[in-house]
N, C-alpha and C positions, 0 to 999 in steps of 0.2 A: 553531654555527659552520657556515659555509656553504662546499660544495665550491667550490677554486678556482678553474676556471674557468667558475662560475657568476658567481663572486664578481667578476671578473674582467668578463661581461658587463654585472654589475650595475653596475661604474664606467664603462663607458663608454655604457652608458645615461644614467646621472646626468649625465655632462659631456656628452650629446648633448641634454640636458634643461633645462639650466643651461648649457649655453657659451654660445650666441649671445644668451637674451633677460639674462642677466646677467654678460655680458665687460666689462662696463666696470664694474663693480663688482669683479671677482675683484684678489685680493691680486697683487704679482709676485712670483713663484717665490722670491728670493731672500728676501724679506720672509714670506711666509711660511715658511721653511727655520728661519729665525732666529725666529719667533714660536714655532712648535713644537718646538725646541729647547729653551726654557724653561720649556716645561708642565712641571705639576706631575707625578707619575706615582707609583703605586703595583700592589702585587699584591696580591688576594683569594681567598679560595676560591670564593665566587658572591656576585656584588656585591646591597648590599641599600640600598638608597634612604632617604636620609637621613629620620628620621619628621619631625622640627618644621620643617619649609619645603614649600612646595607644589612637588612634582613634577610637568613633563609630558613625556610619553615620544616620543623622536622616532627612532622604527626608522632604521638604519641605510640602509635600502634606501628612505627616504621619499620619497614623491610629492610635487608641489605642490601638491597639495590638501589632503593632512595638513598641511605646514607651515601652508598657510595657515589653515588649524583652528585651531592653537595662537594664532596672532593674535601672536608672537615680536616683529614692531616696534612694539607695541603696549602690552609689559610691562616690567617693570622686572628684568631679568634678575642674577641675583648669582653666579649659578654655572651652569658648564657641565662635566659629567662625561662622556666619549667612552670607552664600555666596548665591551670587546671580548674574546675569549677566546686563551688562548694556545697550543691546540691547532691544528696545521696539517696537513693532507695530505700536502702537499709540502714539505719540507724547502727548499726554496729560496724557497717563499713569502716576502715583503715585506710585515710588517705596519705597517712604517713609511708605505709609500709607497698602502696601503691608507687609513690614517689621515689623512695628508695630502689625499688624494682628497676626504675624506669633509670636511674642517674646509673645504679648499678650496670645494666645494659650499654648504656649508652660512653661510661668509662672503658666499656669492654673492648667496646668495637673499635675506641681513641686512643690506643695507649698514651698514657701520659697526661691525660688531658684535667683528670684531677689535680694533679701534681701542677699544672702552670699555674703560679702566683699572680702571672697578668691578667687571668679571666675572672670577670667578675659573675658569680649566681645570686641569682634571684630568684624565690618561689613568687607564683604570683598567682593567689586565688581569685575569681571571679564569683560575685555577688548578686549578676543582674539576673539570672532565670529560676526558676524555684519546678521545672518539671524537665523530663528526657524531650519534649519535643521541643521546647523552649532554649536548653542547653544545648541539642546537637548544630546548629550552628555558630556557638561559640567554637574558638578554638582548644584545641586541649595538646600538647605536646612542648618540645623544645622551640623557642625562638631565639636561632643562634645569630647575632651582627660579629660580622668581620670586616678587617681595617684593610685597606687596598697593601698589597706591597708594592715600596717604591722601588723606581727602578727608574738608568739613567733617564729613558724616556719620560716619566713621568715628574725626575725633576726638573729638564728640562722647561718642561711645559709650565710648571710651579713658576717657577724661574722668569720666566716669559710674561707671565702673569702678574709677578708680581712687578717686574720693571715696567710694563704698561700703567698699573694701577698708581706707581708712584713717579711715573712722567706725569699721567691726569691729574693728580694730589698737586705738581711742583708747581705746574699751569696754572689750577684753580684760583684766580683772584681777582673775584665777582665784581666790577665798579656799581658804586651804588645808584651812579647817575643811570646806568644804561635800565632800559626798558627791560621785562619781563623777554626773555629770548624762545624760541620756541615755535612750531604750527601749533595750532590749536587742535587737538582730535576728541573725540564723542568719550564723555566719564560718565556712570553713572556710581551710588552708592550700593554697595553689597545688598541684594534683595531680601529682606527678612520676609519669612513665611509668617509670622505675626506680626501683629501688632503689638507695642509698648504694654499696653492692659493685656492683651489674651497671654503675653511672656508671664504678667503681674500677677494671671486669673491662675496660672498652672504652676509659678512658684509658688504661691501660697496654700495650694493643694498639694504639695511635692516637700515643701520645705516645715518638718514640724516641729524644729527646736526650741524649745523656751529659749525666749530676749524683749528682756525688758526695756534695758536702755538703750535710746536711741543712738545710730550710729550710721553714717555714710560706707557701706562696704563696696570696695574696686575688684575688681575683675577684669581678666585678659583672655582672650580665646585665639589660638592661632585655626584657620581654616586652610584648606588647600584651594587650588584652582577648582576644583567642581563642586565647591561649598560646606562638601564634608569638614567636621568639626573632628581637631586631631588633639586640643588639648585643652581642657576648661583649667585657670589655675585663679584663686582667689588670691588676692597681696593680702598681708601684712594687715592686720585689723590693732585699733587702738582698743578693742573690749573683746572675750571671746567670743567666736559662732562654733558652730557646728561642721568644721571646713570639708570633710570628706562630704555630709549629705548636700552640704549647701552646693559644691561643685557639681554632683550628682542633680542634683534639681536642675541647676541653671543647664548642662548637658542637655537634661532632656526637655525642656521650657523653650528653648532656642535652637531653632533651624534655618538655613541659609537655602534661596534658591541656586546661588548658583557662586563662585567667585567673585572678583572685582574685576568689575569688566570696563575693560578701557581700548579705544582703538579697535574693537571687533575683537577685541581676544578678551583671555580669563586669566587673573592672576590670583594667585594666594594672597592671604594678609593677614593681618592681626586688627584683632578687636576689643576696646576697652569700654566697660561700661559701668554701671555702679545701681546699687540695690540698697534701697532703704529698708531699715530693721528699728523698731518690728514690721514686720508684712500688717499692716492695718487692713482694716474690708476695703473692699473694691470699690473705689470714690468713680461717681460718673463725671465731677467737674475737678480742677486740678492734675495736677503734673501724678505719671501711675509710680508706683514703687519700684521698679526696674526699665532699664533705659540703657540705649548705646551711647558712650561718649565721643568717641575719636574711631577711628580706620587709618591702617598705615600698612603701605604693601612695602616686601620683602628691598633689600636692599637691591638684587638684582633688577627686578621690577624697577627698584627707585631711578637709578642709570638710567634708562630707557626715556622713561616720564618725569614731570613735576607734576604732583598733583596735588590741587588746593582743596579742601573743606570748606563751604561755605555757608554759613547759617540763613536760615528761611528770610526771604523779606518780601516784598510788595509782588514779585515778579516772580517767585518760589513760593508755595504752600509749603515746602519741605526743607529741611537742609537739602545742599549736591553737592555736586563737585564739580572743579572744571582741572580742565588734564592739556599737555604742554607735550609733544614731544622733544627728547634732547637732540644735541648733534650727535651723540651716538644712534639715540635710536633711528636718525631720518639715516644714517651709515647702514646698522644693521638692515632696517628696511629697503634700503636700493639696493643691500648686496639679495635678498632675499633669503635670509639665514634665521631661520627657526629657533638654532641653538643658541641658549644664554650659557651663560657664565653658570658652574652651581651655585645654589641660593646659599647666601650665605647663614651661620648658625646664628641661633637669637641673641648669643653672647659676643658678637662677633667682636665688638669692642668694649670689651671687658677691661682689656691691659690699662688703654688709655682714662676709664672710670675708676680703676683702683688706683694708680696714680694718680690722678685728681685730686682722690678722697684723700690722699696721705702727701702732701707736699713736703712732711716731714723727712721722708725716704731721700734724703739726700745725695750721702755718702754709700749706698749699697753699692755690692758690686750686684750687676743685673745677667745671670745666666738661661737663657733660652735654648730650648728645642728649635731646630729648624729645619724637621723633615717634615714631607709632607701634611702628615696630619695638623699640622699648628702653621698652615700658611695661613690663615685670615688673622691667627693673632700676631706676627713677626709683622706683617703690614700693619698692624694696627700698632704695633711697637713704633715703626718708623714714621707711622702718620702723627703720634704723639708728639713723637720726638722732634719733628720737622716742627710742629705748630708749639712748641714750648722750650725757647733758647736755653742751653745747659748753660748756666752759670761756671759752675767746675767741668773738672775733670770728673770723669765719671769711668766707671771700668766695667767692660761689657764682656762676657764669655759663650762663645755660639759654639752649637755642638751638632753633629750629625749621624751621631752612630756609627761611625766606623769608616766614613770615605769609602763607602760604596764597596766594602772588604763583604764577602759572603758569609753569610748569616753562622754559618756552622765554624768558620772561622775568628769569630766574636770570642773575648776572652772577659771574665769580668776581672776590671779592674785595668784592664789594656786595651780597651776596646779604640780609642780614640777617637778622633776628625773632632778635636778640641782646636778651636780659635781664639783669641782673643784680642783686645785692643783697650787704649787706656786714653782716652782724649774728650774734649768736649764741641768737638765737630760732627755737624751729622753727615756730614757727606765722607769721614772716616766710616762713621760706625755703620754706616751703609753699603760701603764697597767692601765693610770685612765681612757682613753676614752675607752677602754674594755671593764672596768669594767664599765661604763657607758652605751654601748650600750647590756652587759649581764644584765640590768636591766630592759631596756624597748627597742622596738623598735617603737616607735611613734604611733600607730593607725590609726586615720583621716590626712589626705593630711596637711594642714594648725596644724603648730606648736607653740609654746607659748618662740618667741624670744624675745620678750618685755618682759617677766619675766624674762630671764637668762640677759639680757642686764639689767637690776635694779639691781640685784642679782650679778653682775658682777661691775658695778659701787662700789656697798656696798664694797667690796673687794677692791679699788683701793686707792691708798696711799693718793691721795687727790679726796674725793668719787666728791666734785662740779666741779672740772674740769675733769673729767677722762678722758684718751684717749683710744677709746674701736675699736676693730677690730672686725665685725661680718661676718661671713660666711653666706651666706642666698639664699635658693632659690628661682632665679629668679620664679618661676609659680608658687608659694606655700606662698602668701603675708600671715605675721600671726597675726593668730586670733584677738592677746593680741593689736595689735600696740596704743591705747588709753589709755595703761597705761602711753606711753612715755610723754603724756601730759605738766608737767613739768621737764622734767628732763635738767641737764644742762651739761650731758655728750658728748664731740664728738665723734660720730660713722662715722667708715669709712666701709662702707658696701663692701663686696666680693660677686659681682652677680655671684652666680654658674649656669651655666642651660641658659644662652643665648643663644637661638638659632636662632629667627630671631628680636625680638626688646624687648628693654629692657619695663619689666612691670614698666605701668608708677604708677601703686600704689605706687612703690618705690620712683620714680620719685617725687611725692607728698609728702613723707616721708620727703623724704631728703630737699626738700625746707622748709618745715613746719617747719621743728627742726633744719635746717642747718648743716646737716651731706653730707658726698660726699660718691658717688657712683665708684665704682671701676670694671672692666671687663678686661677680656684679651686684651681688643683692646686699653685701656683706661683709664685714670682719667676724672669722671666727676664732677666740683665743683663748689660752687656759683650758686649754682638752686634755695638761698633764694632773691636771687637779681631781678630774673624775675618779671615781672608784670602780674597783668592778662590781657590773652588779645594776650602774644606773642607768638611769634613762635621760638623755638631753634631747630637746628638741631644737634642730636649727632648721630655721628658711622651711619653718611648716613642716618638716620630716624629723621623726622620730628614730632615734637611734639606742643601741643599747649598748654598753660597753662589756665587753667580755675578755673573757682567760688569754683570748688571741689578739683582742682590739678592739672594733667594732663590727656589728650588723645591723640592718636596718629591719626596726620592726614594726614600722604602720606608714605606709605613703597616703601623703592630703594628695 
C-alpha cells in the first residue's frame, strides 16, 4: 500500500498522462459512477490469481509502455480484477475515488473496454497487512485473464486431442480378472510442515468464532507442484461456521514442503481433510481436531500414474502410497517428453454430474459450445454419453461461432456454424460435433449461444414450450444474450468453468427469462422470484440483486 500523498501524485500523473491524448475516449463521470457501482466486490486475505486462465499483471501505478506490452486491444479479455489493500494511513483516505481514478485511466487507454458486456469486474480488497511495509508486497493494480483466440491451428489440435481422448475412452474395458497392470515407481505422500496437533495448536489460535454444536467440518485445498497452497475452500457445513476466517486459519495453520511426488518428479494435487468444532484444548492422547483425509493428483498427472492410499499397518507407522506407472506414461517416458497435456479444470466433469443428478432430463434438446474454450466439457459430454445408452431419440445442436468467418464479420443474430442431429446413436452424435468443430474453432472469447439456443428451440417438437439444455462458459457471457428477449423456451444452463464464483451475468440471465442454473455443486432455481434489493447466498457466495441483475458482494 502506498503513502497517501504519494498515491495522490501518482493519480494526477496518470490523468496528466491519459487526459489530453485520450479525452475523447474517457467515460462521463456520471456513467462511470453508475458502472462502478455495480462491480462485483469481495474481501481476501492476500489475493491469489486465479491458476486455469491466463493472467497479465497491470500495476496500479502503469505506464504506457506497459500497457502497451500487454497488447489489451488485441486480446480477448474475460475478466478484470482491481485489487487493492484495505489498510490506509489516513483515516480519511478515499479508496473509492482512488479506484475510479484508476478504471477511469485504464478505460481511457481501452477504448471500449467498458462497454464489452463479456468482461466480467471485480473489486477485490485485501485484508492480510495492517502497515506500508507489510502491504508493499501485496499486489495492488489490475489483474487482467484473457481467453486464447482460436484459430484453424489451434482447433485442429482440439480436434486431435479430443479423438485420441475418446479412442482411449472406446478401448478402456479393465477385465477384472487381470492383475494390477503397471511398473512400480517410488510415491510418497505430500510432505506436511506439521504435524496433525501443531495444524490443531494454530487453528485454535487463528480460529475464534463461537460453536457450540458439534460438527464434522470438510475442507479441500488444491496445491501446485512446489507445494504452494492456491486455494483453501470449506464445503457445505450442516450448522453455520465462520467460512471466510475459518478458510483464513486453515491457509495459514497449513503448509506443504513440497508437491506430490512420484517417480522423481512433483505434481499438483488436491487435498481433503476435515476439522472438528468446537476446537476443544489440545488433548495429548486421542485423535487432534484437524487432520488430512484423502490426496488426489490432477487428472493429467492421473494418465501417467495409478496411485493407491494406503492406511498405516504393521510394516508403515504412517499412511503412503504406492504409485503404478501407465502405458502412457512408460510412452511418454521412452519418448523423453516433459510436456503433458494442460491440467485439466476441477469441473472437468461437471456435464456428466449434472446429468446424473437429473435423469429426469429426458426429452431436452442439448445445445453445446464447441470451441475451444469448452473442450474438456464436449469430451465429458461424449464420455457420458458413450457410458449411458440413449433410450430415445435425443436432439443435439453444436455450435461454433461462425465456421471460422472473422471476427469483425460476425453479425448478431447471423453469426452461424449451427449443426445439429436428432438420433439416439453415439457414434451419430459424435461425428456431428467433429464435424462441427472441423468447421470452425470460434475466434473471439465471447460466442453466439443465444443463436443456437433460437436455432434449437426452432427444432423442438413443441418450439413455445421447449425444454433446452445449454452447455455455457461460465467467463465467456455471450455476445448474442438480447436476442433471448422473448423467447418462451426453458433453459437449464450447465456452468462449465467455475472456479471461484459463479458469473453473475448469468445470474441475471436466468432471473430475467427464468431459466435455472446448474454447476457441479448444485441446482440453482427461482432467481426470477428475488426482488431487488436482496441478498441470496449460493455455493457459499453472496450475491445481491440489483436495478441491472446481479453482483457479488462477499466471497467465502
Amino acid at each position: 500500500m502506498l503513502f497517501v500523498s504519494f498515491r495522490a501524485f501518482l493519480c494526477g500523473l496518470l490523468l496528466l498522462l491519459f487526459g489530453t491524448t485520450h479525452a475523447q475516449t474517457t467515460p462521463p463521470e456520471p456513467d462511470l459512477t453508475a458502472f462502478y457501482d455495480q462491480l462485483n466486490a469481495y474481501r481476501t486475505a492476500r489475493y491469489q490469481p486465479l491458476p486455469d486462465l491466463e493472467a497479465l499483471q497491470l500495476p496500479s501505478t502503469f505506464s504506457g509502455a506497459e500497457l502497451n506490452a500487454l497488447r489489451l486491444q488485441d486480446r480477448h479479455i474475460v475478466r478484470i480484477d482491481l485489487v487493492y489493500t484495505a489498510f490506509k494511513l489516513n483515516p480519511t483516505f478515499n479508496q473509492r475515488q482512488l479506484n475510479l481514478s484508476r478504471i477511469r485511466n485504464l478505460a481511457a487507454a481501452v477504448p471500449g473496454l467498458l462497454q464489452d458486456e463479456s468482461v466480467t469486474w471485480t473489486l477485490v480488497e485485501q485484508t492480510g497487512c495492517t502497515s506500508p511495509s507489510e502491504c508493499q508486497p501485496f499486489f495492488h493494480g489490475f489483474m487482467v485473464y484473457v481467453a486464447r483466440h482460436a484459430t484453424a491451428a489451434t482447433s485442429r489440435a482440439d480436434l486431435d486431442s479430443l479423438t485420441r481422448k475418446l479412442r482411449l475412452l472406446e478401448k478402456k474395458r479393465p477385465k477384472a480378472s487381470k492383475k494390477v497392470q503397471g511398473k512400480k515407481v517410488a510415491c510418497n505422500l505430500p510432505g506436511s510442515r506439521f504435524s496433525n496437533r501443531q495444524m490443531a495448536r494454530s487453528l485454535r489460535r487463528l480460529y475464534t468464532c463461537p460453536q457450540r454444536e458439534a460438527q464434522l467440518v470438510k475442507f479441500q485445498l488444491t496445491v501446485d507442484a512446489r507445494g504452494t497452497i492456491r486455494t483453501v475452500k470449506v464445503l457445505p457445513t450442516a450448522r453455520p461456521v465462520c467460512v471466510p476466517e475459518l478458510e483464513d486459519a486453515i491457509r495459514k495453520s497449513v503448509a506443504f514442503a513440497s508437491g506430490f511426488p512420484i517417480d522423481r518428479k512433483m505434481f499438483a494435487f488436491t487435498a481433503k481433510g476435515a476439522i472438528r468444532l468446537p476446537l476443544g484444548p489440545l488433548q495429548l492422547l486421542g485423535p487432534p481436531d484437524m487432520g488430512f483425509t484423502s490426496f488426489a493428483l490432477p487428472d493429467s498427472a492421473a494418465r501417467l500414474y495409478r496411485v493407491f492410499l494406503k492406511k498405516k499397518n504393521k510394516q508403515h507407522k504412517n499412511d503412503y502410497c504406492e504409485a503404478r506407472i501407465t502405458k502412457k506414461g512408460e510412452l511418454l517416458a521412452a519418448a523423453d517428453t516433459a510436456a503433458e497435456e494442460p491440467a485439466l479444470p476441477p469441473d472437468a466433469n461437471v456435464v456428466s454430474r449434472v446429468m446424473q443428478r437429473h435423469p429426469e432430463w429426458s426429452k431436452e434438446v442439448v445445445v453445446t459450445d464447441v470451441t475451444g474454450s469448452m473442450f474438456p466439457y464436449t469430451y465429458d459430454l461424449l464420455a457420458w454419453l458413450q457410458l449411458s445408452a440413449l433410450e430415445d431419440e435425443k436432439t443435439f445442436v453444436f455450435f461454433n461461432d461462425g465456421n471460422d468467418q472473422p471476427d469483425k464479420d460476425k453479425r448478431l443474430g447471423k453469426t452461424g456454424g449451427l449443426y445439429h442431429v436428432k438420433t439416439d446413436s453415439y457414434e451419430a452424435i459424435k461425428n456431428k460435433l467433429i464435424e462441427t468443430m472441423k468447421a470452425g474453432g470460434g475466434g473471439d472469447a465471447p460466442e453466439n449461444d443465444a443463436e443456437a439456443l433460437l436455432y434449437a428451440q426452432h427444432l423442438a417438437a413443441a418450439p413455445d414450450s421447449a425444454e433446452l439444455i445449454l452447455l455455457a462458459d461460465n467467463y465467456t457471457f455471450p455476445r448474442d444474450a438480447r436476442l433471448l428477449k422473448n423467447t418462451t423456451a426453458h433453459v437449464r444452463i450447465i456452468l462449465c468453468g467455475v472456479r471461484d464464483y459463479i458469473n453473475p451475468k448469468y445470474l441475471a440471465l436466468a432471473r430475467k427469462h427464468g431459466f435455472s442454473l446448474h454447476t457441479i455443486e448444485g441446482d440453482i432455481m427461482d432467481l426470477s422470484k428475488l426482488l431487488e434489493g436482496e441478498t441470496i447466498t449460493i455455493q457459499g457466495q453472496q450475491y445481491q440483486v440489483t436495478k441491472d441483475g446481479f453482483k457479488l458482494v462477499q466471497k467465502t
